[in-house]
C-alpha positions as CSV (number, residue, x, y, z in Angstrom):
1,X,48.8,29.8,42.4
2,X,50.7,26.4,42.0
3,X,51.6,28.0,38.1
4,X,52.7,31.1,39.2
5,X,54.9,29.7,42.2
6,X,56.5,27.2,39.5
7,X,56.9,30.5,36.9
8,X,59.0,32.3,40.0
9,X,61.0,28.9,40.5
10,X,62.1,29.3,37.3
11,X,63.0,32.7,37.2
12,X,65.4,32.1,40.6
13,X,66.6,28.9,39.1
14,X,67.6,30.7,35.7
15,X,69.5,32.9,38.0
16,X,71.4,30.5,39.1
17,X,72.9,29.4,35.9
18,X,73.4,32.5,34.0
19,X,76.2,34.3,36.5
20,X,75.3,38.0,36.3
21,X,71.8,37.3,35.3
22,X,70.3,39.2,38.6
23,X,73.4,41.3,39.6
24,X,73.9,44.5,39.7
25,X,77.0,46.1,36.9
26,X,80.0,46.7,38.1
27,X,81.4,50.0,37.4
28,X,84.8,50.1,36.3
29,X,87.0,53.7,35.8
30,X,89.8,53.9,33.4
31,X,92.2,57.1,33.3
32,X,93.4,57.6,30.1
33,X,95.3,60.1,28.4
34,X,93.9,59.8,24.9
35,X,90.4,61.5,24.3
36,X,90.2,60.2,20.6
37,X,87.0,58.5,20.2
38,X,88.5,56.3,17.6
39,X,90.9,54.6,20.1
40,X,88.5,54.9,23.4
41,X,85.9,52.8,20.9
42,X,88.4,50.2,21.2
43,X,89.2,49.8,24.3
44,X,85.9,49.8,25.3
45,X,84.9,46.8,23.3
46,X,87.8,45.3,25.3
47,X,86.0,45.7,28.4
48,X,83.0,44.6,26.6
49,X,84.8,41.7,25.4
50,X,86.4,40.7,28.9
51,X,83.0,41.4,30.7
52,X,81.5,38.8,28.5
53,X,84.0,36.2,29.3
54,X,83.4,36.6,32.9
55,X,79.6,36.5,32.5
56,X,79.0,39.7,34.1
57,X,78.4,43.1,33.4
58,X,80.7,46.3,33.6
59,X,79.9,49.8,33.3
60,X,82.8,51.0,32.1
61,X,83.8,54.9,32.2
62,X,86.8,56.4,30.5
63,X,88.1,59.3,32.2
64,X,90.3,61.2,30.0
65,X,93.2,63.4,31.3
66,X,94.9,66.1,29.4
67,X,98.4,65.4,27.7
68,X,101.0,67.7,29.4
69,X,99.8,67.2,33.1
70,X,98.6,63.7,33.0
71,X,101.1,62.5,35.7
72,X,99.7,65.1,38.1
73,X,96.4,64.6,37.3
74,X,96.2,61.2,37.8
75,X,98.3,60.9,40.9
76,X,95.6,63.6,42.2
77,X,92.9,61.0,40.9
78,X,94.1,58.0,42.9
79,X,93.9,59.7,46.3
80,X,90.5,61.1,45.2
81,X,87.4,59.6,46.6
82,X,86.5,58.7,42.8
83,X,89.9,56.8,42.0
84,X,90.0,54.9,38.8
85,X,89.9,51.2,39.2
86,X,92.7,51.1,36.1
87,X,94.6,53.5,34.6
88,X,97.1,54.3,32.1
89,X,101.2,54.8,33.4
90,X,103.4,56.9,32.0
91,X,107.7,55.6,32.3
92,X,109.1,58.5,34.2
93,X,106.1,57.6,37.2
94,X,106.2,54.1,37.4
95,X,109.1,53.1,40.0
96,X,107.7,56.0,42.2
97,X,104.1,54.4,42.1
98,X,105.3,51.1,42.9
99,X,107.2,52.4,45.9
100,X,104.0,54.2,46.7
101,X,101.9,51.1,46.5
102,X,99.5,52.8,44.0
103,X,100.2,49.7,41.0
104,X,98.8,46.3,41.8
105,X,100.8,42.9,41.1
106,X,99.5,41.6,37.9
107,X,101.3,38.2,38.1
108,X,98.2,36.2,39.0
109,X,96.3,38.1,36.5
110,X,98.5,37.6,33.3
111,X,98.6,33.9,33.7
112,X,96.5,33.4,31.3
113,X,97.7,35.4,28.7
114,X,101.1,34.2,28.5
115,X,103.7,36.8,30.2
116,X,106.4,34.8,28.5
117,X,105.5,36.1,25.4
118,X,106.1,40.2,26.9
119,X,109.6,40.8,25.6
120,X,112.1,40.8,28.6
121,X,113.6,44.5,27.7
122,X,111.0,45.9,27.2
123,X,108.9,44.7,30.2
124,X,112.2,45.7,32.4
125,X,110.5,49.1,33.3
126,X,107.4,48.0,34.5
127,X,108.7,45.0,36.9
128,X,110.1,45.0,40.1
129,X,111.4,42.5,43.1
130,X,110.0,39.3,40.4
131,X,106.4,40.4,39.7
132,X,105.0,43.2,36.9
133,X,103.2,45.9,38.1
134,X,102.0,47.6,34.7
135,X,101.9,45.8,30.9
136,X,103.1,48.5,28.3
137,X,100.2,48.8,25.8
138,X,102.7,51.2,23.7
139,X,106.6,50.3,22.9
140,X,107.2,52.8,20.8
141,X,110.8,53.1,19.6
142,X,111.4,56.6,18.4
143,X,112.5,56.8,14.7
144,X,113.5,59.6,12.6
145,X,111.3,61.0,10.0
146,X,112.4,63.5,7.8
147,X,111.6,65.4,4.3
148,X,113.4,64.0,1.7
149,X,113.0,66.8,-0.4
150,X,115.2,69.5,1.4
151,X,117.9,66.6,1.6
152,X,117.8,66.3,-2.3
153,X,117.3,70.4,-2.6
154,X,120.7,70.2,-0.3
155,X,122.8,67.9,-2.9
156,X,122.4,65.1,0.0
157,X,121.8,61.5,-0.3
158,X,118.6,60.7,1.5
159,X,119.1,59.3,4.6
160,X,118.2,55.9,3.9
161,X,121.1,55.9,1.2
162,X,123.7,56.4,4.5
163,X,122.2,53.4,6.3
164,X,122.2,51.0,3.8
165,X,126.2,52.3,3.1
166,X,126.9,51.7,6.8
167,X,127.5,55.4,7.1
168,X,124.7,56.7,9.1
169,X,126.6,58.2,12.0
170,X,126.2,60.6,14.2
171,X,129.1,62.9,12.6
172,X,127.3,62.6,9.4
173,X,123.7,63.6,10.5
174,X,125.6,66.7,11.8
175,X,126.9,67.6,8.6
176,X,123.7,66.9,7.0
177,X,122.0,69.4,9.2
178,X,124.4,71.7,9.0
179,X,124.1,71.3,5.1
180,X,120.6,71.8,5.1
181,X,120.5,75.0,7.0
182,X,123.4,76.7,4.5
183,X,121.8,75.2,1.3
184,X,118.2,76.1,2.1
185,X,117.9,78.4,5.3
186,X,115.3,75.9,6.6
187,X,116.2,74.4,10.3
188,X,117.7,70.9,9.7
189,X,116.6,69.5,13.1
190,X,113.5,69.9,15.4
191,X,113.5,68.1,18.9
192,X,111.0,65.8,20.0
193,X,107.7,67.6,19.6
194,X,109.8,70.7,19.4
195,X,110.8,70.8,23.2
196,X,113.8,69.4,25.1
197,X,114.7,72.7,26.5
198,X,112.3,73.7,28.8
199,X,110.6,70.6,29.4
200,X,111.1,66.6,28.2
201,X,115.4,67.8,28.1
202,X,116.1,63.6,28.8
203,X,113.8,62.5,26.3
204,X,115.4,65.0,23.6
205,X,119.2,64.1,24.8
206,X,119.0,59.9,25.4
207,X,119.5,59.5,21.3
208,X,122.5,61.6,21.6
209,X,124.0,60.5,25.1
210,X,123.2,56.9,24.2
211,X,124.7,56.9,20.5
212,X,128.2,58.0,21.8
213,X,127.9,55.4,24.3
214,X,127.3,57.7,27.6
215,X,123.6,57.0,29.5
216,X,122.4,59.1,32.4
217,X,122.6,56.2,34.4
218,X,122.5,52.6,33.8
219,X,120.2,50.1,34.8
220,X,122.3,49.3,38.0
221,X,122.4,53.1,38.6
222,X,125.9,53.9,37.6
223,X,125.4,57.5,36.7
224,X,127.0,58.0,33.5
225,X,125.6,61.5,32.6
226,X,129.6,62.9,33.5
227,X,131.5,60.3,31.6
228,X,133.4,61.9,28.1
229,X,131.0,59.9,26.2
230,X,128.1,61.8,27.4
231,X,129.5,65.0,27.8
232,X,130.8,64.7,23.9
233,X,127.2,63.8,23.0
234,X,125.3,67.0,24.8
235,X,128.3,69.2,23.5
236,X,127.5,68.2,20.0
237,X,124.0,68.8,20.0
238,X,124.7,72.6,22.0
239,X,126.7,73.5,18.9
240,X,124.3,72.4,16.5
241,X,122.1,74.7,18.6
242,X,124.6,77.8,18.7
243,X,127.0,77.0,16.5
244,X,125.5,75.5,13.3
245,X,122.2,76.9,14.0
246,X,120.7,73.8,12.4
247,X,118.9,73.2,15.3
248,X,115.3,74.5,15.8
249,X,116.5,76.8,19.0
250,X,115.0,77.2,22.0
251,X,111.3,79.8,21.6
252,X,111.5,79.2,18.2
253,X,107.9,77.5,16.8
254,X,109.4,76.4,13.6
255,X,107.7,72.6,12.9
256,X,108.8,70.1,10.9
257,X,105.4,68.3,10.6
258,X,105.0,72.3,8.0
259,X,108.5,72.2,6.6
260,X,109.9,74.3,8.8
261,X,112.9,71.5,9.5
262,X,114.1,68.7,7.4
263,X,113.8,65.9,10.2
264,X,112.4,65.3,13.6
265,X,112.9,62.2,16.1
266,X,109.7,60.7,17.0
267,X,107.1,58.1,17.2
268,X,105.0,56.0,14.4
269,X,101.7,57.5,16.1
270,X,103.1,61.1,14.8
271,X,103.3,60.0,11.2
272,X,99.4,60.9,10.5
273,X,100.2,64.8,10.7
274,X,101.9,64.1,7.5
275,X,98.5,63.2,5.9
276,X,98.2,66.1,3.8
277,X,101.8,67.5,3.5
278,X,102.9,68.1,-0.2
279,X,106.8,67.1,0.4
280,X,107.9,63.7,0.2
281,X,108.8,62.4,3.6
282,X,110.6,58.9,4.8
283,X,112.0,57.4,8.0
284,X,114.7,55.9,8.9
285,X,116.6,54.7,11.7
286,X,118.6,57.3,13.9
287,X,122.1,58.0,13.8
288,X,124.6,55.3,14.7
289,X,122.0,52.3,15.3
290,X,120.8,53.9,18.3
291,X,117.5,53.1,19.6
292,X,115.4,53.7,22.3
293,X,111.5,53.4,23.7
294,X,108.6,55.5,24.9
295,X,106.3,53.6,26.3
296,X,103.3,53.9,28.1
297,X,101.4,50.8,30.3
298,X,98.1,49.7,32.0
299,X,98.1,49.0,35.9
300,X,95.7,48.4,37.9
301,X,94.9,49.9,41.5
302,X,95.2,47.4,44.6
303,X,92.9,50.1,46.9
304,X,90.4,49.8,44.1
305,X,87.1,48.1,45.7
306,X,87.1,45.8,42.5
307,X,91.3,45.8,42.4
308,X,91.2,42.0,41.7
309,X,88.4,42.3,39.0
310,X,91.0,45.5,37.2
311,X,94.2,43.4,37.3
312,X,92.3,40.5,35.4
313,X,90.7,43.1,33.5
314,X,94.6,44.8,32.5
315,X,95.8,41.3,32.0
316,X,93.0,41.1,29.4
317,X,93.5,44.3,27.7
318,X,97.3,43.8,27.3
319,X,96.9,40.0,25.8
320,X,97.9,39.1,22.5
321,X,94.7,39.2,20.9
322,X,93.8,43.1,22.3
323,X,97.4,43.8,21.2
324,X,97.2,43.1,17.9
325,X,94.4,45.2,17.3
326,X,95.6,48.5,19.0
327,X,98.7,47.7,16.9
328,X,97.7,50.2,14.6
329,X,97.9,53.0,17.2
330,X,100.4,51.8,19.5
331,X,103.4,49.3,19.0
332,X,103.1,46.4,21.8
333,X,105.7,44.6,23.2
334,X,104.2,41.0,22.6
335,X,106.7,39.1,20.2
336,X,104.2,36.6,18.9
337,X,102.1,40.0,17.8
338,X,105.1,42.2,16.9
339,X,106.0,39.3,14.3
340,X,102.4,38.7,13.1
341,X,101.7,39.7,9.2
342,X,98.3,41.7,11.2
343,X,101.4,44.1,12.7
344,X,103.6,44.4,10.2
345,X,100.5,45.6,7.8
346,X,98.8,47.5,10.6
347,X,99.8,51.0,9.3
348,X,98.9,53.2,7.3
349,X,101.9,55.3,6.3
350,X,104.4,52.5,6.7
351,X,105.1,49.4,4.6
352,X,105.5,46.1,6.0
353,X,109.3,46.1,6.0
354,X,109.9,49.2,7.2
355,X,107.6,47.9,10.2
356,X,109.6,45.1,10.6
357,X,112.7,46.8,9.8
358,X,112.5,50.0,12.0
359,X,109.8,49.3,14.3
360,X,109.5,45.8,15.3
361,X,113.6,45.1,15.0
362,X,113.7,48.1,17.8
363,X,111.2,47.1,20.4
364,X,113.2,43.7,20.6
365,X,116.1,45.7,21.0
366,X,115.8,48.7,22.7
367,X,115.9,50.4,26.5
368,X,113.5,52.8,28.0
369,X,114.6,56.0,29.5
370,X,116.4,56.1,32.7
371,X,114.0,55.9,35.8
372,X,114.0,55.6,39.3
373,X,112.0,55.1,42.4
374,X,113.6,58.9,42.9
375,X,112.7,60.2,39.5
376,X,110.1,63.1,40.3
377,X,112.5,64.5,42.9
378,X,115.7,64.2,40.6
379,X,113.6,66.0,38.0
380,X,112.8,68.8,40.0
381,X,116.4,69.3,41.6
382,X,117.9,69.3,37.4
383,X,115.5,71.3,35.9
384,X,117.5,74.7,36.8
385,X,120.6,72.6,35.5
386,X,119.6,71.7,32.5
387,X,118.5,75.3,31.8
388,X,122.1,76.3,32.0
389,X,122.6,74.0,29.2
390,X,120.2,76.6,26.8
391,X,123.2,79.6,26.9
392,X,125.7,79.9,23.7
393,X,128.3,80.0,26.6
394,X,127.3,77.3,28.3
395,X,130.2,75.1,30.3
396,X,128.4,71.8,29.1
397,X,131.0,69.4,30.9
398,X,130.6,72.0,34.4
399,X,127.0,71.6,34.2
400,X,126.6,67.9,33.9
401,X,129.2,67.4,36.5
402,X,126.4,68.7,38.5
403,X,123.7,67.1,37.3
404,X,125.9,64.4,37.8
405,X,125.9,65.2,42.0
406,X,122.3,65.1,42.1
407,X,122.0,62.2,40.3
408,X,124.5,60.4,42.9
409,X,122.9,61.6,45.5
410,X,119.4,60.6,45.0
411,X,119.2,57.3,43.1
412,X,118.3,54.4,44.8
């Protein structure tokens, strides 16, 4: 009896010192919007990772949303009764969620992974009133990417050639496309992911607005979207549409990624569909040293019954060390990572100094889209202006003049 007594005192006191020994996991959600089991392997050794530091266990579950509703899914999936404890955030939802106290703070959790080290533009987004609400696990500055072989079959210098002359402007990557299309009959430009009419119309016009120096609005919400710089930026991309007919046009499924258009504007994580493409391809910078980010962070949620436990656990997953390893997929926005020979190395179909060159020299200098606590609402009231945009008779300066007056009229 006294042996067996002495074996259970052992048992409880072994409890004792090994936290987690005798508790039960702790089940942790994640909404995601990536279902590649490549990626979700590596974020789950995160939580593995983290979970051992803590000397506990976590059950982790990835809950993966599709692409094109993601915002609506997830904002259904926080006011379920099965809400993810952390989630992925896309830019255009972010001020709205903050307003809607659906992101945690992070400060407290990020302590110990050096927030200093988050680059100050690119964490702009994601912070409000002093404290950060969301760590972007993907800075991605769009790039252009384009198939130098219909710009050698056109009697064009590849683009590259332009930069490095200094002559890489917007009024040249006009006449480029408009070359292309004459010389070849192949579309010289597709939009991001080939849409920008009917849907993702900001996203496809900021390269343009921002590289003749107009912006929808500014970061102190001056709207901008009216001003002749913006207005001379959407004209010229409506008449490569309808005048040139360089531009992939609206219902048209022609893709670049087939060599169905010479260039596209996009993202590094775009660059495997070229895999297996017989064309040579490059990238390059865009037009007139413009530069801008997509991005895409972790938050955590404060009505979460383990809300403390997720904000370490995003603090974790956004550090320097889980950075540099989903480098490969996703550009981060930590400078001692974005520097690092790991980065600069990490991929595939990109040499180190075009890394450095075109991908880490543009997170460290680049804006996200225009956002606002408003944005959902200002998207839905512009959606049936924009469309006027998509007519060969289109009054471009009319119809931002009233995009303009929603803009004015809802931003806050």
């Amino acid at each position: 009896m006294k042996k067996l007594l002495a074996v259970l005192m052992s048992v409880m006191l072994m409890a004792l010192v090994v936290p987690g020994l005798c508790e039960d996991a702790v089940d942790i959600k994640i909404a995601t919007w990536t279902s590649n089991a490549d990626q979700l392997a590596l974020l789950g050794s995160f939580v593995d990772e983290f979970a051992a530091e803590k000397g506990i266990k976590i059950n982790c579950t990835f809950e993966s949303l599709s692409g094109a509703e993601y915002s609506s899914l997830l904002l259904m999936d926080l006011q379920s009764n099965a809400a993810p404890d952390a989630f992925w955030i896309m830019e255009a939802d972010i001020k709205a969620y903050i307003a809607a106290g659906l992101c945690a703070k992070l400060d407290d959790a990020l302590v110990s992974y050096d927030p200093a080290d988050l680059d100050d533009g690119a964490m702009s987004l994601w912070r409000d009133g002093g404290s950060t609400y969301a760590v972007p696990f993907s800075t991605s500055p769009f790039i252009m990417i384009y198939n130098a072989d219909l710009f050698e079959q056109a009697g064009l210098k590849d683009p590259n050639e332009y930069l490095a002359e200094g002559t890489w402007t917007w009024e040249t990557f006009r006449e480029c496309m408009k070359t292309i299309k004459e010389k070849t009959g192949v579309y010289g430009y597709m939009t991001v992911n080939n849409a920008g009419f009917a849907d993702r119309t900001v996203m496809n016009l900021t390269p343009f607005v921002r590289g003749f120096g107009g912006d929808f609005w500014t970061d102190d919400l001056e709207v901008k979207i009216d001003t002749p710089e913006s207005i001379a930026a959407v004209q010229m991309f409506h008449d490569m549409v309808y005048e040139d007919g360089s531009v992939v046009p609206p219902g048209d499924e022609s893709n670049f990624f087939t060599g169905a258009a010479a260039c596209t504007f996009n993202q590094i994580s775009q660059l495997g569909n070229l895999k297996d493409v017989t064309w040579k391809w490059g990238v390059t910078k865009l037009p007139g040293g413009v530069s801008f980010l997509g991005q895409a962070a972790m938050a955590a949620n404060p009505n979460s019954k383990n809300a403390g436990l997720a904000a370490e656990l995003v603090g974790y997953m956004t550090s320097a060390t889980c950075a540099a390893r989903v480098a490969k997929y996703w550009p981060p926005c930590r400078k001692s990572v974005l520097e690092s020979e790991e980065f600069l190395s990490s991929n595939a179909y990109l040499t180190a100094d075009q890394m450095k060159e075109i991908v880490a020299g543009s997170v460290l200098n680049s804006r996200a889209m225009s956002n606002n606590i408003n944005s959902p609402t200002i998207n839905i009231e512009t959606e049936i202006l924009f469309d006027k945009l998509w007519n060969a008779d289109a009054d471009v300066a009319s119809i931002l003049g009233q995009i303009a007056t929603v803009y004015r009229n809802n931003l806050q």
